[in-house]
Biopython code that builds the backbone (N, CA, C, O; Angstrom):
import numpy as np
from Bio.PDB.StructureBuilder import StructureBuilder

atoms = [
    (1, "UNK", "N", (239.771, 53.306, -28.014)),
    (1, "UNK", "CA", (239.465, 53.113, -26.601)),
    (1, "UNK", "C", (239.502, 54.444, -25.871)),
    (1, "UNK", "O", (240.030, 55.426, -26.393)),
    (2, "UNK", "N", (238.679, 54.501, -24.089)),
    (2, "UNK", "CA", (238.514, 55.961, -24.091)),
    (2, "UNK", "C", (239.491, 55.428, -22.128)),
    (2, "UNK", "O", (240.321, 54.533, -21.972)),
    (3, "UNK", "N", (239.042, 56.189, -21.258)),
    (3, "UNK", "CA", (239.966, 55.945, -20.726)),
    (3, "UNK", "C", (238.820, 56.624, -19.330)),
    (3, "UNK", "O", (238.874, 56.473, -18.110)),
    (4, "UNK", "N", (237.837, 57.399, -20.232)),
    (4, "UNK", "CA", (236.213, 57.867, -19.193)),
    (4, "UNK", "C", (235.570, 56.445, -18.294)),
    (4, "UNK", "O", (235.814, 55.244, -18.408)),
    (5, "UNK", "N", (234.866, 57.036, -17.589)),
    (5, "UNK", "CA", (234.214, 55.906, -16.531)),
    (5, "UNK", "C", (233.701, 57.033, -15.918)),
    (5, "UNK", "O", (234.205, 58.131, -15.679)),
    (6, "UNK", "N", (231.770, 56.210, -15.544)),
    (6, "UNK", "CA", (230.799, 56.882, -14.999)),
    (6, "UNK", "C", (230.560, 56.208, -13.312)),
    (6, "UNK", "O", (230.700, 55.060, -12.890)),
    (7, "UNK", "N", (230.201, 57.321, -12.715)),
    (7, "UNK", "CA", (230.384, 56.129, -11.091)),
    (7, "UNK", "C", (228.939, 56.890, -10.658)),
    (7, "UNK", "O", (228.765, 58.106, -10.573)),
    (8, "UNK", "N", (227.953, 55.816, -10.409)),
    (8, "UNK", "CA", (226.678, 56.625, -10.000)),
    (8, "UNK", "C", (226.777, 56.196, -8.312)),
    (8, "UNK", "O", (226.816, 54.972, -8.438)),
    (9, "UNK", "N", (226.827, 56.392, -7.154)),
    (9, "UNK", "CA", (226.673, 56.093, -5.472)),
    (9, "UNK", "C", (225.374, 55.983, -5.886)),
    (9, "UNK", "O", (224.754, 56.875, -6.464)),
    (10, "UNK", "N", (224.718, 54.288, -5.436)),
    (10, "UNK", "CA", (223.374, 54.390, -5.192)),
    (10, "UNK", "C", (223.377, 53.744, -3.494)),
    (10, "UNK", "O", (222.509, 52.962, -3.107)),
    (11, "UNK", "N", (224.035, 54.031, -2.985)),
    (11, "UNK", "CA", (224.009, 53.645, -1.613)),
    (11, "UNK", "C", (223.589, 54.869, -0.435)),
    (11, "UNK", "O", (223.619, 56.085, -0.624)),
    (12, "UNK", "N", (223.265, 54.274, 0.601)),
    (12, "UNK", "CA", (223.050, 55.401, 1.696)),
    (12, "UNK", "C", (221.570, 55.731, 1.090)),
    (12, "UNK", "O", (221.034, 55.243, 0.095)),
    (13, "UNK", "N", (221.099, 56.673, 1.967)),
    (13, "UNK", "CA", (219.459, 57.131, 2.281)),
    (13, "UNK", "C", (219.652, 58.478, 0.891)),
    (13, "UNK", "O", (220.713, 58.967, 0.503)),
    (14, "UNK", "N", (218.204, 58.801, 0.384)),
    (14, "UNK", "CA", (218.148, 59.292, -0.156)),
    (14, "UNK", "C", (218.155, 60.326, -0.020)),
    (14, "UNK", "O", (218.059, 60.551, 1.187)),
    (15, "UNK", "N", (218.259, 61.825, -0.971)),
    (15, "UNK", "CA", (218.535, 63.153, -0.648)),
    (15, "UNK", "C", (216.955, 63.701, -0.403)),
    (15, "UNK", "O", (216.005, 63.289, -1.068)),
    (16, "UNK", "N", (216.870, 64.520, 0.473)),
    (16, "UNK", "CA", (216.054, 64.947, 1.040)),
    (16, "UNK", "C", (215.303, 66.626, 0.819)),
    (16, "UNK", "O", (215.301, 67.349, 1.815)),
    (17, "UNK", "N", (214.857, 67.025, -0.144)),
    (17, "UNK", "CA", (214.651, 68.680, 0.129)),
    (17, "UNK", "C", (212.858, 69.064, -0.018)),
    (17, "UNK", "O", (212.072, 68.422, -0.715)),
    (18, "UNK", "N", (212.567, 70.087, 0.709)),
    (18, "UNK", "CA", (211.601, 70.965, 0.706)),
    (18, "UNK", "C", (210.794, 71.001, -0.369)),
    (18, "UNK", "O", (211.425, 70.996, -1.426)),
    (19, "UNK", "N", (209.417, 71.040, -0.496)),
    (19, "UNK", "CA", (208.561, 70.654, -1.889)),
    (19, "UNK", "C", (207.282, 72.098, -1.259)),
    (19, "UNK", "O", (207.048, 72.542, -0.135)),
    (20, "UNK", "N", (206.842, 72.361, -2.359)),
    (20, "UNK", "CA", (205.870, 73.289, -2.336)),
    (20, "UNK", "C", (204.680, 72.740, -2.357)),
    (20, "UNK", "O", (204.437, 71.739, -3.031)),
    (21, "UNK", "N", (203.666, 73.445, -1.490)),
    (21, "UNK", "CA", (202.260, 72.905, -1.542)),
    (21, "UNK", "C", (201.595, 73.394, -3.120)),
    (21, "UNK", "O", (201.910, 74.364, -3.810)),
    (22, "UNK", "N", (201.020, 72.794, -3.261)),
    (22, "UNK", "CA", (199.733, 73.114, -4.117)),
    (22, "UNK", "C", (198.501, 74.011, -3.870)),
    (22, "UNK", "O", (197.945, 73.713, -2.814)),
    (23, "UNK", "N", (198.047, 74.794, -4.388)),
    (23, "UNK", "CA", (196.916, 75.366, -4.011)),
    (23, "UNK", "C", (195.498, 74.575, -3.652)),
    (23, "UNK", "O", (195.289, 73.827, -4.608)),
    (24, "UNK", "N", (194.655, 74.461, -2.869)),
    (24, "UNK", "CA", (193.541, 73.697, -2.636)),
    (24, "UNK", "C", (193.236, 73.290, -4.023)),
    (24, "UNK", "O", (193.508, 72.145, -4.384)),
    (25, "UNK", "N", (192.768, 74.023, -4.717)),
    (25, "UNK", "CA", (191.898, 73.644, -5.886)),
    (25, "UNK", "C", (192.937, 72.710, -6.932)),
    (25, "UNK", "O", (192.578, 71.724, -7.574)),
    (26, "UNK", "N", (193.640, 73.017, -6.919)),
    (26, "UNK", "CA", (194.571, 72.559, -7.818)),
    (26, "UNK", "C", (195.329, 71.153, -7.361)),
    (26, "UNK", "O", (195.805, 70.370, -8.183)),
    (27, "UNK", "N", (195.368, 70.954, -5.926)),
    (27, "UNK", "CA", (195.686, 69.618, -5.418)),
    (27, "UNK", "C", (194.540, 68.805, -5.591)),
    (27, "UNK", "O", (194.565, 67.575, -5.551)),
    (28, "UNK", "N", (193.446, 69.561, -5.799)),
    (28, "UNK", "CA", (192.086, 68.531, -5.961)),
    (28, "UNK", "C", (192.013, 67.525, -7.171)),
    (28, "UNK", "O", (191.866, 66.307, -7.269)),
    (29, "UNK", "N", (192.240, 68.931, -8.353)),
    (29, "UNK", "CA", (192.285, 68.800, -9.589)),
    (29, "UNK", "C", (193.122, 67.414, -10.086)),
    (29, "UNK", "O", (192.670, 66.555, -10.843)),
    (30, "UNK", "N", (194.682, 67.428, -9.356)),
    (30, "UNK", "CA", (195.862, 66.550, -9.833)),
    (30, "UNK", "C", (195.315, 65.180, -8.914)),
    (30, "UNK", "O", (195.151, 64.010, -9.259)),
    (31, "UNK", "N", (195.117, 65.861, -7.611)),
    (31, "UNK", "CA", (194.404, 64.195, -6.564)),
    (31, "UNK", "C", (193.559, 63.154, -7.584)),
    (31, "UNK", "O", (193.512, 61.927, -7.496)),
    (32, "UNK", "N", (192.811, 64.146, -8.724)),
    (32, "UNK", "CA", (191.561, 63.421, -9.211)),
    (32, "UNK", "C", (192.083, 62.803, -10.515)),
    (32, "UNK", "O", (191.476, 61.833, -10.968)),
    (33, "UNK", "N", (193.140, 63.277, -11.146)),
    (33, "UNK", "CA", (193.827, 62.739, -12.208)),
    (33, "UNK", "C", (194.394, 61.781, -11.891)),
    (33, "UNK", "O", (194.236, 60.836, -12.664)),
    (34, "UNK", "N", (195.205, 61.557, -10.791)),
    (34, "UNK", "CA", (196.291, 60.420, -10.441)),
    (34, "UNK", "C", (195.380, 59.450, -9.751)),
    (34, "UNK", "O", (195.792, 58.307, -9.555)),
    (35, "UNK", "N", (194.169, 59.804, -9.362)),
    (35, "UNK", "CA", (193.574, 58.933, -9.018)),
    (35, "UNK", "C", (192.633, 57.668, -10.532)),
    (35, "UNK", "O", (192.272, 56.493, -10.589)),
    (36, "UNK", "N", (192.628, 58.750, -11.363)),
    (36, "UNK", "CA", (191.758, 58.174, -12.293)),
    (36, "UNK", "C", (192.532, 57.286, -12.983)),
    (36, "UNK", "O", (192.082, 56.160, -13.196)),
    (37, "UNK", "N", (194.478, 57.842, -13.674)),
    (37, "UNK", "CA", (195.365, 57.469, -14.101)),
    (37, "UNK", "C", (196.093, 55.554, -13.326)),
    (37, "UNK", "O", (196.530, 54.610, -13.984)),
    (38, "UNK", "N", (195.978, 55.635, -12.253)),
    (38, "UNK", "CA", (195.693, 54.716, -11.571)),
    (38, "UNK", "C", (194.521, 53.602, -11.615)),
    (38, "UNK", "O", (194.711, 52.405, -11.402)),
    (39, "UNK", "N", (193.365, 54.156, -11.904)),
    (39, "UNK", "CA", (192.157, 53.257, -12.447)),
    (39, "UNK", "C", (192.759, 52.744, -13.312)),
    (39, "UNK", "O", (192.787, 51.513, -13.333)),
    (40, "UNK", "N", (193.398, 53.442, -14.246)),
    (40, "UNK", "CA", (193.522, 53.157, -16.111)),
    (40, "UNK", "C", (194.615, 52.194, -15.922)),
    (40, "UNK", "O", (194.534, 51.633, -17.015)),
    (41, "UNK", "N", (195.575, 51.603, -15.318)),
    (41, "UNK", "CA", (196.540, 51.305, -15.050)),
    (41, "UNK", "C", (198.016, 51.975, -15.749)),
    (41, "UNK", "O", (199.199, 51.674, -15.906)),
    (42, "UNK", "N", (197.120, 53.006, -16.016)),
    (42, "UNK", "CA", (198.731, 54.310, -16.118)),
    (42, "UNK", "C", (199.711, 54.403, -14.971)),
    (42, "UNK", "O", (200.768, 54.962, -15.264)),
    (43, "UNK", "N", (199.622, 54.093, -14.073)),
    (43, "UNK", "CA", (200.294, 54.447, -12.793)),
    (43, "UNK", "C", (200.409, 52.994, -12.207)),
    (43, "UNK", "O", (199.548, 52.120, -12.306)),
    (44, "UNK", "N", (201.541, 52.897, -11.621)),
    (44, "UNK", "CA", (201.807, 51.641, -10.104)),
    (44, "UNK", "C", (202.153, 51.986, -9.177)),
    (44, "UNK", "O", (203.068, 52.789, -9.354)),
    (45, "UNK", "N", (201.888, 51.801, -7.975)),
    (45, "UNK", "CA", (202.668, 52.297, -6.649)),
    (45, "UNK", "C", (203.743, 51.580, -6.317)),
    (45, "UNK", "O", (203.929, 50.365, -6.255)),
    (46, "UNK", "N", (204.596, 52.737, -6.060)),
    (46, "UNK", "CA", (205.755, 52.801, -5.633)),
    (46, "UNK", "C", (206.388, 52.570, -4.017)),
    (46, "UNK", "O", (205.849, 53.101, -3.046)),
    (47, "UNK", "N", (207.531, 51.755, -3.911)),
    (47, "UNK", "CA", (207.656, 51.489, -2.476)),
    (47, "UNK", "C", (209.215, 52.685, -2.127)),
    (47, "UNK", "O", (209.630, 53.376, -1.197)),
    (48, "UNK", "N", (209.510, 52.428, -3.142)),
    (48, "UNK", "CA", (210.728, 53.278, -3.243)),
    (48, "UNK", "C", (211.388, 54.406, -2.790)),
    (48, "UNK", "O", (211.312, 55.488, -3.372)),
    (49, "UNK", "N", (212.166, 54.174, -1.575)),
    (49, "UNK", "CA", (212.874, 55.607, -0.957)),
    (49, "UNK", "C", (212.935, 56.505, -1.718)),
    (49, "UNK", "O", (212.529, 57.614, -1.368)),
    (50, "UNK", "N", (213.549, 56.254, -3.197)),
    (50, "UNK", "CA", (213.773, 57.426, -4.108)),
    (50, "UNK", "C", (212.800, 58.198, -4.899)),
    (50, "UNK", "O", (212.937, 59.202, -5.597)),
    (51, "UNK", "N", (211.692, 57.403, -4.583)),
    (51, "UNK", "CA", (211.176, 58.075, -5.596)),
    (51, "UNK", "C", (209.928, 59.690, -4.709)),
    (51, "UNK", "O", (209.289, 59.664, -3.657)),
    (52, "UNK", "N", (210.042, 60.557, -5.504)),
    (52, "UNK", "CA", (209.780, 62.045, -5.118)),
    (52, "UNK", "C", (207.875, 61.667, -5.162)),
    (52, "UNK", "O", (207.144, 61.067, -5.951)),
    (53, "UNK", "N", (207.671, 62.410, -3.840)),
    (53, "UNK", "CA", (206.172, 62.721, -3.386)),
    (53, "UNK", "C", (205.333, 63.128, -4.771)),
    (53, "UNK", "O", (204.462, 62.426, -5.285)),
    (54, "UNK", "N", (205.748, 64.295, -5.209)),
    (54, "UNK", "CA", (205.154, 64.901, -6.622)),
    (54, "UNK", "C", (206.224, 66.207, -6.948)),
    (54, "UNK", "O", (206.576, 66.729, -5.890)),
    (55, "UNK", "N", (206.688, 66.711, -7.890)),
    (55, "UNK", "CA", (207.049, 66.863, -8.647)),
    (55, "UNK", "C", (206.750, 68.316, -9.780)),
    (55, "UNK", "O", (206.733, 67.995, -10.968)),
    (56, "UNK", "N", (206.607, 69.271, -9.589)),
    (56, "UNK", "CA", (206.230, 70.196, -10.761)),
    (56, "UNK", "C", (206.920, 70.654, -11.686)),
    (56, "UNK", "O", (207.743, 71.506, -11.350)),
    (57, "UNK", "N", (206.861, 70.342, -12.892)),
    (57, "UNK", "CA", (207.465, 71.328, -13.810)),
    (57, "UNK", "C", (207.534, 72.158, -14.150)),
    (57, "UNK", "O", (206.546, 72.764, -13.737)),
    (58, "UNK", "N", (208.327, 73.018, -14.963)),
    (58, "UNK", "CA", (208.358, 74.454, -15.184)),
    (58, "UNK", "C", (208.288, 74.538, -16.568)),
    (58, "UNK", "O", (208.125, 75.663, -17.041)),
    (59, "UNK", "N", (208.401, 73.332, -17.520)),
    (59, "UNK", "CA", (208.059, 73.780, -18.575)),
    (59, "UNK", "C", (206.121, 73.705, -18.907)),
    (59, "UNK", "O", (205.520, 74.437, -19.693)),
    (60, "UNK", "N", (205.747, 73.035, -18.378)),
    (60, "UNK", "CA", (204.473, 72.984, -17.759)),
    (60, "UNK", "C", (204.177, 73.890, -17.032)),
    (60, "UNK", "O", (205.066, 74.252, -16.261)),
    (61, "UNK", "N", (202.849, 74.611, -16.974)),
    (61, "UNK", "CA", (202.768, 75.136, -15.605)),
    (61, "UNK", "C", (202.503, 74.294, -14.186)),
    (61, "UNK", "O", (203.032, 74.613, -13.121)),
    (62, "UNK", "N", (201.733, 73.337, -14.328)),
    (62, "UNK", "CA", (201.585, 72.790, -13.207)),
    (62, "UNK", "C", (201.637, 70.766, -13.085)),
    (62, "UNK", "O", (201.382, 70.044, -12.122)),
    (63, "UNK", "N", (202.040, 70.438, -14.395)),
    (63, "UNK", "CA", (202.064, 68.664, -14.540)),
    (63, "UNK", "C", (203.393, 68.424, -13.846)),
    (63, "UNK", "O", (204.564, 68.801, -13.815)),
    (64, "UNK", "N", (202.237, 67.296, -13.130)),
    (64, "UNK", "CA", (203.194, 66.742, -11.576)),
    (64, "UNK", "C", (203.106, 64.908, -12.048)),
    (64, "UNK", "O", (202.405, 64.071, -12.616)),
    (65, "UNK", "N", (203.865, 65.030, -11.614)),
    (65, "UNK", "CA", (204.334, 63.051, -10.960)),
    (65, "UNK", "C", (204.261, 62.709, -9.670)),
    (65, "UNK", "O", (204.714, 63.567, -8.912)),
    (66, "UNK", "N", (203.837, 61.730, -9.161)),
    (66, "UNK", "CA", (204.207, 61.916, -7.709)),
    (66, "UNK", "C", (204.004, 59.979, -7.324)),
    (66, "UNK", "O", (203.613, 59.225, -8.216)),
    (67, "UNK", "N", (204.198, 59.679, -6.512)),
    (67, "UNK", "CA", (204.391, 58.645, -5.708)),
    (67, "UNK", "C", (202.964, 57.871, -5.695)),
    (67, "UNK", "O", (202.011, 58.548, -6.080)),
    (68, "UNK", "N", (202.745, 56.754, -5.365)),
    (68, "UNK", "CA", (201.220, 56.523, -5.148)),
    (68, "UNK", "C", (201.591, 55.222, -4.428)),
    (68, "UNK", "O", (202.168, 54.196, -4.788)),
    (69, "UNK", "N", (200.923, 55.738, -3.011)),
    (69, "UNK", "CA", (201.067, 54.551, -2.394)),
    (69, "UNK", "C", (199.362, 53.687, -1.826)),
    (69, "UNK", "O", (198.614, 54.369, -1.125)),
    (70, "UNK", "N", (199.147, 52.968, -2.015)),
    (70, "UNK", "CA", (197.820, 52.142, -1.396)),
    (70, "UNK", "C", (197.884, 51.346, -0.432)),
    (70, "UNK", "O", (196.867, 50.777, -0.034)),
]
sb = StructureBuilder()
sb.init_structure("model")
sb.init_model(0)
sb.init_chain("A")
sb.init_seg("    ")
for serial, (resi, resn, name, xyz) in enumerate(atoms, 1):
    if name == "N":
        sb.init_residue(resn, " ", resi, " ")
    sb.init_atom(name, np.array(xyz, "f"), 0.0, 1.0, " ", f" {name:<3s}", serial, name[0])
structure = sb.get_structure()
Protein backbone atom coordinates (compact mmCIF):
# COMPACT_ATOMS: atom_id res chain seq x y z
CA UNK A 1 0.00 0.00 0.00
CA UNK A 2 1.24 3.62 -0.82
CA UNK A 3 0.09 6.42 1.24
CA UNK A 4 0.37 9.07 -2.37
CA UNK A 5 -2.91 10.76 -3.54
CA UNK A 6 -3.40 12.94 -6.70
CA UNK A 7 -5.81 16.10 -6.25
CA UNK A 8 -6.60 17.71 -9.71
CA UNK A 9 -9.00 21.47 -8.78
CA UNK A 10 -11.29 21.31 -11.71
CA UNK A 11 -13.35 24.07 -10.30
CA UNK A 12 -13.41 27.90 -10.83
CA UNK A 13 -12.86 29.61 -14.44
CA UNK A 14 -10.19 28.58 -16.47
CA UNK A 15 -6.50 29.85 -16.70
CA UNK A 16 -6.14 32.44 -19.03
CA UNK A 17 -2.75 33.49 -21.06
CA UNK A 18 -1.61 35.38 -24.22
CA UNK A 19 -1.39 33.29 -27.63
CA UNK A 20 0.57 34.39 -30.68
CA UNK A 21 -0.84 35.32 -33.99
CA UNK A 22 -0.08 33.43 -36.97
CA UNK A 23 1.29 34.86 -39.99
CA UNK A 24 -1.46 35.70 -42.78
CA UNK A 25 -0.46 32.99 -45.00
CA UNK A 26 -0.04 30.49 -42.63
CA UNK A 27 -3.43 31.15 -40.69
CA UNK A 28 -4.89 30.58 -44.15
CA UNK A 29 -3.07 27.47 -44.69
CA UNK A 30 -4.21 25.83 -40.96
CA UNK A 31 -7.98 27.82 -41.44
CA UNK A 32 -8.11 25.45 -44.61
CA UNK A 33 -6.97 22.23 -42.89
CA UNK A 34 -9.27 22.46 -39.85
CA UNK A 35 -11.74 23.35 -42.02
CA UNK A 36 -11.38 20.32 -44.32
CA UNK A 37 -10.50 17.99 -41.06
CA UNK A 38 -13.93 18.94 -39.89
CA UNK A 39 -15.57 17.90 -43.31
CA UNK A 40 -13.81 14.47 -42.67
CA UNK A 41 -15.28 14.22 -39.29
CA UNK A 42 -11.73 14.40 -37.76
CA UNK A 43 -12.71 17.22 -35.62
CA UNK A 44 -16.02 18.15 -33.26
CA UNK A 45 -16.74 21.41 -31.85
CA UNK A 46 -16.10 22.19 -28.72
CA UNK A 47 -18.21 24.17 -26.09
CA UNK A 48 -15.68 23.96 -23.48
CA UNK A 49 -14.17 26.79 -21.27
CA UNK A 50 -11.04 24.73 -21.24
CA UNK A 51 -10.36 24.00 -24.13
CA UNK A 52 -7.35 26.39 -25.93
CA UNK A 53 -8.23 28.63 -29.19
CA UNK A 54 -5.14 26.88 -31.09
CA UNK A 55 -2.16 25.76 -29.90
CA UNK A 56 1.51 25.50 -31.54
CA UNK A 57 4.06 23.18 -31.07
CA UNK A 58 7.58 23.28 -30.88
CA UNK A 59 8.38 20.01 -31.74
CA UNK A 60 6.59 20.78 -34.96
CA UNK A 61 7.22 23.85 -36.49
CA UNK A 62 3.89 25.04 -36.87
CA UNK A 63 0.92 21.93 -36.11
CA UNK A 64 -1.80 23.55 -34.19
CA UNK A 65 -5.09 22.29 -32.48
CA UNK A 66 -7.50 24.67 -31.83
CA UNK A 67 -11.20 24.93 -30.83
CA UNK A 68 -13.95 24.82 -33.53
CA UNK A 69 -16.90 26.37 -32.88
CA UNK A 70 -20.11 26.53 -35.53
Amino acid sequence: EHTITNCIETIGPPVYFGIGRLAPNRYHVAKNQFDRMLELGLLRPSSSNWSCQYKRSQRYKWLMTRRVER
